[in-house]
Every structure is written in C-alpha cells, then in structure tokens.
C-alpha positions as CSV (number, residue, x, y, z in Angstrom):
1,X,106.2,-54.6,30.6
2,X,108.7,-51.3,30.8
3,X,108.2,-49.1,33.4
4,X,107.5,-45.5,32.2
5,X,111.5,-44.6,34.3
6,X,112.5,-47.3,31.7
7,X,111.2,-46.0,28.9
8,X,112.7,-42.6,30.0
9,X,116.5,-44.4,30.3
10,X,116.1,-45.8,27.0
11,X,114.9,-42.8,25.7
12,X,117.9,-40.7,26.8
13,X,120.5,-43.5,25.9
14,X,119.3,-42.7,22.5
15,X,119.3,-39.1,22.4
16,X,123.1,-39.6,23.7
17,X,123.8,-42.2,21.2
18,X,122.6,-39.9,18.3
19,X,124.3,-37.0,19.7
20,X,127.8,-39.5,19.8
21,X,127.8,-40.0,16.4
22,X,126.4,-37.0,15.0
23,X,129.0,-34.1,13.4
24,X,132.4,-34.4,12.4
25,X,134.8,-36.4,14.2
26,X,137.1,-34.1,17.1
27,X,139.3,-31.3,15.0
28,X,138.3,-32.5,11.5
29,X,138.0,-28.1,10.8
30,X,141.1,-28.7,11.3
31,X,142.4,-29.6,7.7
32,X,139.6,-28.0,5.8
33,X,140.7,-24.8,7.7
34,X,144.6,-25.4,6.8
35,X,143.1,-26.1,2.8
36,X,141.2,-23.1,3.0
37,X,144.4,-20.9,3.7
38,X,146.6,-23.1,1.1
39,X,146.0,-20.1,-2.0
40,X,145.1,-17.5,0.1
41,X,145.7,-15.2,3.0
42,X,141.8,-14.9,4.5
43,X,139.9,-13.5,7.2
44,X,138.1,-15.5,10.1
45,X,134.9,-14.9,8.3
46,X,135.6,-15.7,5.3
47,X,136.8,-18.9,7.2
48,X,133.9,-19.6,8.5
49,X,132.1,-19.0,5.1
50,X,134.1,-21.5,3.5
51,X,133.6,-24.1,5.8
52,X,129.6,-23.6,5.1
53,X,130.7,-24.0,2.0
54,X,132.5,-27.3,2.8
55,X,129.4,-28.9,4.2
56,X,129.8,-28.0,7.8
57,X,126.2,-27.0,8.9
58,X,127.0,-25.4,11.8
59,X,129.9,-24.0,12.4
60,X,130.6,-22.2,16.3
61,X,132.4,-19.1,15.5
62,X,133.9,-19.1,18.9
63,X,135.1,-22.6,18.2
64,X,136.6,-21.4,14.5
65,X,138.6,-18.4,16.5
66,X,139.8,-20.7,18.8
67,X,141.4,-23.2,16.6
68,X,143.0,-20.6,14.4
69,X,144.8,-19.2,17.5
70,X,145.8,-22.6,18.4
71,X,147.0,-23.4,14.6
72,X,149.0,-20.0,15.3
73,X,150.8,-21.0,18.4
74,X,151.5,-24.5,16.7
75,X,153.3,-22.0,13.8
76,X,150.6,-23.7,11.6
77,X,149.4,-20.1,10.6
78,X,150.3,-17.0,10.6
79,X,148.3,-14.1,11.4
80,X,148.3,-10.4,10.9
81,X,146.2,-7.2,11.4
82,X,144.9,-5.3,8.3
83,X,143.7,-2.0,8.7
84,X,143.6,-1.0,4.9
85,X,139.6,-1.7,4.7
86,X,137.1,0.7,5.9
87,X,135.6,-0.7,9.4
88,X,137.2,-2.5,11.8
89,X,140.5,-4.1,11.3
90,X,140.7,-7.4,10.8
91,X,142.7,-10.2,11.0
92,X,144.0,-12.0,8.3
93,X,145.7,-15.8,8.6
94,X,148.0,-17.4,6.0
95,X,149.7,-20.9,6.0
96,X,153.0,-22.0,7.4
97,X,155.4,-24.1,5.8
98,X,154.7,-26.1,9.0
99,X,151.2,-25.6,7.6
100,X,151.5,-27.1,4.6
101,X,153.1,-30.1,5.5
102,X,150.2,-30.8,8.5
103,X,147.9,-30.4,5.8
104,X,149.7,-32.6,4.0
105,X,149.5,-35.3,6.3
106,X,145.6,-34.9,7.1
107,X,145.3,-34.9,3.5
108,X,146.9,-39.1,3.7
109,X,144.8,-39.7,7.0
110,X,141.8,-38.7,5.1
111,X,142.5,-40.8,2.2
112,X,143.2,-43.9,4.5
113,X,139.9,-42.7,6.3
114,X,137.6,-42.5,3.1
115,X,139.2,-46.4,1.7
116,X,137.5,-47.2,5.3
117,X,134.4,-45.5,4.4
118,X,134.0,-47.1,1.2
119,X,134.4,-50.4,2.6
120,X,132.1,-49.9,5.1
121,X,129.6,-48.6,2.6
122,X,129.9,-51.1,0.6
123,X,129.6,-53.9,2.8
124,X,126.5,-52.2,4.6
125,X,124.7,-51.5,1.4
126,X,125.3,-55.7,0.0
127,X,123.9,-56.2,3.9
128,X,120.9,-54.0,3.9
129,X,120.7,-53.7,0.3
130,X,121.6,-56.4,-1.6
131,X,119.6,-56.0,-5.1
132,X,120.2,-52.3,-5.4
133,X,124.7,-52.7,-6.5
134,X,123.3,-54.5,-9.9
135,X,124.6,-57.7,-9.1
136,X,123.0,-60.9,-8.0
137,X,124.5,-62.9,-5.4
138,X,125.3,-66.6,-6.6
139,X,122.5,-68.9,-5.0
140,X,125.0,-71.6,-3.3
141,X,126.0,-68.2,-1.4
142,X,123.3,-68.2,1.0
C-alpha cells in the first residue's frame, strides 16, 4: 500500500512530466517570428498578435521583446523607431537578408520535423487505434 508522501512524489513527477512536454519546443517563436516579418515591416504587438494567430496560446510579451532584440543583435532583424502615429512611438522590425536565409533553414528543420511527426502519428494511431485508418490488419499479422 502507498504511503500518502508517495502518493504526493508521484503526484508531482506528473505535474513535472506534463509541464516537460507541454508548449512549444525551446525558440520555436523563433521562425514563426522571422515569417511574420518576411512581407512586412511590423510592430512588437502586432507580433505578438500574429503569433495568437499562429496557434500560440500564450504568448509572454517580455519573452517576444526579448527574442526580437536578440534576432537584432544576430542581424536577423532590423529595427527602427516610428514616430509618424499619434501616441507613443513605436518600434518597428523588418527582416535581414541574414533573416531570410535563417528562416529558410527553420523552414527545412521543420519539414524534417513534421515527416517525424507524421510517422509518429501514424504509428501511434495503428497502435492505439487500429480500426479507425480504414484498413484491416491481415490476420497472420498478429
């Protein structure tokens, strides 16, 4: 029988497991910040909007600001103050060259990443879910 300190470990091994494996993997705003930028010349909050818009519940504004001034000292970005617009002046970030061709390599790393999606999808669904791809297994494959 578990003691109730057990049942207390296990239960907070879980709650960090869950946390682990929650989210987006480590800088994957990255790319989605570099696409964002590839037609236009935007501000952080617009940034921010379209990462919402990308799927990314929530998104740490601190942590947004931070990477784009990171991007900018990697000459990823390039940023500059507009003070045309009532208010306060604002920021506005375009891509690099140097930019472009980062994105472009996320943009292969991705690809590679989603073929290793797919197979893992597909091999957990015929695991878990055998009857639900349409096909039957052949009986001598038991």
């Amino acid at each position: 029988m578990s003691t109730s300190k057990e049942d207390n470990a296990s239960a907070s091994n879980s709650a960090n497991l869950e946390k682990s494996i929650s989210g987006a993997p480590k800088n994957f705003m990255i790319p989605f910040l570099l696409l964002s930028l590839r037609g236009w010349n935007l501000h952080g909050y617009k940034l921010i909007q379209q990462l919402m818009s990308f799927g990314f519940t929530s998104v740490d504004q601190g942590n947004v600001y931070r990477t784009l001034r990171q991007l900018e000292k990697d000459n990823l970005i390039t940023s500059q103050w507009d003070t045309s617009a009532e208010g306060p002046a604002r920021r506005i970030y375009s891509l690099t060259e140097a930019g472009e061709q980062y994105l472009t390599m996320w943009a292969s790393s991705l690809e590679q990443y989603q073929n290793m999606l797919d197979s893992f999808f597909s091999m957990y669904t015929d695991m878990f879910f055998p009857f639900s791809s349409g096909t039957k297994k052949d009986e001598n494959q038991k």
